[in-house]
C-alpha positions in Angstrom: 21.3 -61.6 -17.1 19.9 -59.1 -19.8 16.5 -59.5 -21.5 15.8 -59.4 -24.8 12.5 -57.7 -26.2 11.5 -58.6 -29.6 9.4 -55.2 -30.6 6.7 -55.9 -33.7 5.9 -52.9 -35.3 3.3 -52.2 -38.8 5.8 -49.1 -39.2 9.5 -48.0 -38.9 9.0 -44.9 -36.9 7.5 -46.8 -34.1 11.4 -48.2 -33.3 12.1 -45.0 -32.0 9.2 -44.7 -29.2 10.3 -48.2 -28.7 13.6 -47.9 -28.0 12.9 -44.9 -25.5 10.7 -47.1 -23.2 13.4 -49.3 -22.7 16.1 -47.0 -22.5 16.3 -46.9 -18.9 16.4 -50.7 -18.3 19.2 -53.5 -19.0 17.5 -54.9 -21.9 18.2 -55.4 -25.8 15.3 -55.1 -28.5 15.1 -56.9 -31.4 12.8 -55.4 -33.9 10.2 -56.4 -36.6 8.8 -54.0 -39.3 6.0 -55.8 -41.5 3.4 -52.9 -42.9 2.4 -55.4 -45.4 0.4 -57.3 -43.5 -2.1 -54.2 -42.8 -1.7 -52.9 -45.9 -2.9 -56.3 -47.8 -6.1 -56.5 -45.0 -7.2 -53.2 -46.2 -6.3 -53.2 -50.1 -6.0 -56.4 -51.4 -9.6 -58.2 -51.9 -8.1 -61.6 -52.4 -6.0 -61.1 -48.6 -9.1 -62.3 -46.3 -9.7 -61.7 -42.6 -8.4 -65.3 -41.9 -5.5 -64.8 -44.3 -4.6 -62.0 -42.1 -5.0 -63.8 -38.9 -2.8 -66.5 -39.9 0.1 -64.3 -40.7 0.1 -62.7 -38.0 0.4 -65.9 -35.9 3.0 -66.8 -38.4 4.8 -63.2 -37.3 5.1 -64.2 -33.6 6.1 -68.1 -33.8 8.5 -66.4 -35.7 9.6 -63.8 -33.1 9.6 -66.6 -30.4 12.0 -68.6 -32.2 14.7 -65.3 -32.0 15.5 -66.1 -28.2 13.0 -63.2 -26.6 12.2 -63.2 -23.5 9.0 -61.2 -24.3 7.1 -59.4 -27.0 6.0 -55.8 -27.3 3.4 -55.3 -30.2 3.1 -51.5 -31.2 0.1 -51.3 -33.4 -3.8 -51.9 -32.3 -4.8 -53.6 -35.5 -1.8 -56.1 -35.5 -3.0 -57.0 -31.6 -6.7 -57.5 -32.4 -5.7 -59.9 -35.5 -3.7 -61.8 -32.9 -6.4 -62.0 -29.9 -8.6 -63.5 -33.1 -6.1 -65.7 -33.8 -6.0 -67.6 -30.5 -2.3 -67.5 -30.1 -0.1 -70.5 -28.0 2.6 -68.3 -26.9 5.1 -69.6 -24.5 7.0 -66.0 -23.9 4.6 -62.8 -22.4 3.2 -60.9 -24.9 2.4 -56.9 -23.7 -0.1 -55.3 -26.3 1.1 -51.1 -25.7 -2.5 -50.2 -25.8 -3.7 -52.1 -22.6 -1.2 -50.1 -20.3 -2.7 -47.0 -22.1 -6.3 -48.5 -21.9 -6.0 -48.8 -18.1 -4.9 -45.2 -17.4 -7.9 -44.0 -19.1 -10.0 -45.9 -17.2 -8.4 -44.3 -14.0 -9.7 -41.0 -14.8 -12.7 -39.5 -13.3 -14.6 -38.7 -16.7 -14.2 -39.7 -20.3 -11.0 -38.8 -21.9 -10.7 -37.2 -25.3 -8.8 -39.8 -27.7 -7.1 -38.0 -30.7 -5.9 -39.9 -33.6 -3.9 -39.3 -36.6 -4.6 -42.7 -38.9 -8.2 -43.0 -39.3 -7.4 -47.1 -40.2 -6.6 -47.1 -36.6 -9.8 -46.0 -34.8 -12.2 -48.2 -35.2 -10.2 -51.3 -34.1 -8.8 -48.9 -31.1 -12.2 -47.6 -29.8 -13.5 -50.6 -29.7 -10.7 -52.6 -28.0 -10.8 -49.8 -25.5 -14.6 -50.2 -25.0 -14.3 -53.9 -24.5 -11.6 -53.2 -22.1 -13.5 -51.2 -20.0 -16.2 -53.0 -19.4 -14.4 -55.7 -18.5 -13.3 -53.1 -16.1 -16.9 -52.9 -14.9 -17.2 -49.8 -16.8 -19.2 -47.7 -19.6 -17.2 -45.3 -20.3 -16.7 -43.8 -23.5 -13.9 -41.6 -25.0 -14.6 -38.5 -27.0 -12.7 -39.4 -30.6 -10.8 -37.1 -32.1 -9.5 -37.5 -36.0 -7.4 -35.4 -37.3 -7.8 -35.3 -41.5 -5.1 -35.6 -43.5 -2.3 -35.1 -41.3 -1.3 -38.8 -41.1 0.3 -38.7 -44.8 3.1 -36.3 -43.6 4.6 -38.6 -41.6 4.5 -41.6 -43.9 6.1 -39.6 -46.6 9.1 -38.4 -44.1 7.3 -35.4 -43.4 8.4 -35.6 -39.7 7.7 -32.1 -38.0 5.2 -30.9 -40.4 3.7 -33.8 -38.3 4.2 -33.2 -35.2 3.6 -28.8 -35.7 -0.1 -29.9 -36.9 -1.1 -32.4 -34.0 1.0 -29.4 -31.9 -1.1 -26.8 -32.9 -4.2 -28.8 -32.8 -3.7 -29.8 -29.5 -3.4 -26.1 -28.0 -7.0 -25.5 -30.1 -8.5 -28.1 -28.3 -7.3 -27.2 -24.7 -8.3 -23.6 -25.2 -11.9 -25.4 -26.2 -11.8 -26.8 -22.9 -9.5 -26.6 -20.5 -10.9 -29.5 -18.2 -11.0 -32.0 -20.6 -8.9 -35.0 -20.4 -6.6 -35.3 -23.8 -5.1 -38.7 -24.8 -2.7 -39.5 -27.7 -3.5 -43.1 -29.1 -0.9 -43.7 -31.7 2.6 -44.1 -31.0 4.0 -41.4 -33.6 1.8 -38.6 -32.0 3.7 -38.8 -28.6 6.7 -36.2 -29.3 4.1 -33.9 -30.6 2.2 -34.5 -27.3 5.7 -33.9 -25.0 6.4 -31.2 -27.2 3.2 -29.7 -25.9 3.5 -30.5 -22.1 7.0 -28.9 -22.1 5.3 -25.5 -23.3 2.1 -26.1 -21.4 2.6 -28.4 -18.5 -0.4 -29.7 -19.1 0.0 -33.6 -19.2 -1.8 -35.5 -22.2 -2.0 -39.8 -21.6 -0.2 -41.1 -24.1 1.1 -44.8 -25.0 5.0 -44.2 -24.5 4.5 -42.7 -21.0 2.1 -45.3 -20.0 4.7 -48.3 -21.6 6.8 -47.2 -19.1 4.9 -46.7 -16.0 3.9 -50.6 -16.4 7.2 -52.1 -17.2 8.5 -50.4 -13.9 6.1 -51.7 -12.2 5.0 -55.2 -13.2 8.2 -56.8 -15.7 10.7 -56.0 -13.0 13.7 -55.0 -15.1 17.1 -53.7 -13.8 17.3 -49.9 -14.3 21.2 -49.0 -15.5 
């Protein structure tokens, strides 16, 4: 019997990576696009914290009701609204970052994490953090921002995009080639294949990571 996986995303473009982590397994996606949500926590002073929280909750009982037989939730700052929001949940819920958050913690020193979205950071870094060291670890990656390059891809500005985290990513290998380089938003991983295919130098990023974990722990039937 095919599964259905109800995908909530804060942005359209995120479908995409979506739909390529599943590609190789007998399942349908459903999706859900709400930026609002994140754009009301951060602009709108009368939209509080627990406003937010409750939502979100709102967003998945919602979801569960469409006949998934699991969620995938794409951004960080919709995941640590939910985890505040004490969620009763009768279908799994896989937040991308933890399968990302665990291959870091693999590596032998501290990765570099490069973002594009500086709303994104904060909430990332520290849900990393805490997921380290309830790994039993201090580990601490080396952030990355890059300025102003997150607007080209919300205005449709697609491979401006991915030719400035491109090029940024060969300035920072030829910085230092032993360093461990991570992508943390979803949007940044075909600029970070892009750059393995002309390097073959692999970068951790969350589609790749996605992937490794649904072969191995949700079991699904490859086509």
């Amino acid at each position: 019997m095919r599964k259905k996986v109800a995908c909530l995303h804060a942005h359209h473009s995120n479908i995409e990576y979506s739909e390529k982590a599943f590609q190789l397994y007998d399942v349908d996606t459903l999706h859900f696009v709400d930026p609002g949500l994140l754009i009301c926590v951060t602009q709108a002073a009368s939209f509080g914290h627990s406003d937010a929280q409750r939502k979100a909750a709102e967003q998945i009982a919602w979801i569960e009701k469409c006949g998934a037989d699991a969620i995938l939730i794409t951004c960080t700052n919709y995941i640590a609204l939910l985890e505040e929001a004490n969620l009763n949940c009768s279908i799994p819920i896989l937040k991308i970052d933890e399968p990302y958050f665990e291959a870091l913690c693999r590596q032998p020193w501290p990765p570099t994490m490069l973002f594009t979205n500086p709303a994104t950071v904060k909430g990332t870094v520290k849900r990393f953090t805490d997921y380290a060291k309830a790994k039993g670890s201090e580990m601490q990656p080396d952030v990355r921002v890059l300025e102003g390059v997150f607007p080209l891809i919300m205005q449709g500005k697609k491979e401006e995009y991915l030719h400035e985290i491109c090029a940024f990513l060969h300035n920072l290998v030829k910085e230092d080639p032993e360093q461990i380089v991570s992508v943390a938003q979803l949007s940044m991983v075909e600029a970070a294949q892009q750059f393995e295919r002309q390097t073959s130098i692999p970068i951790i990023h969350p589609l790749g990571t996605l992937q490794a974990y649904i072969a191995d722990e949700w079991k699904l039937n490859r086509f």
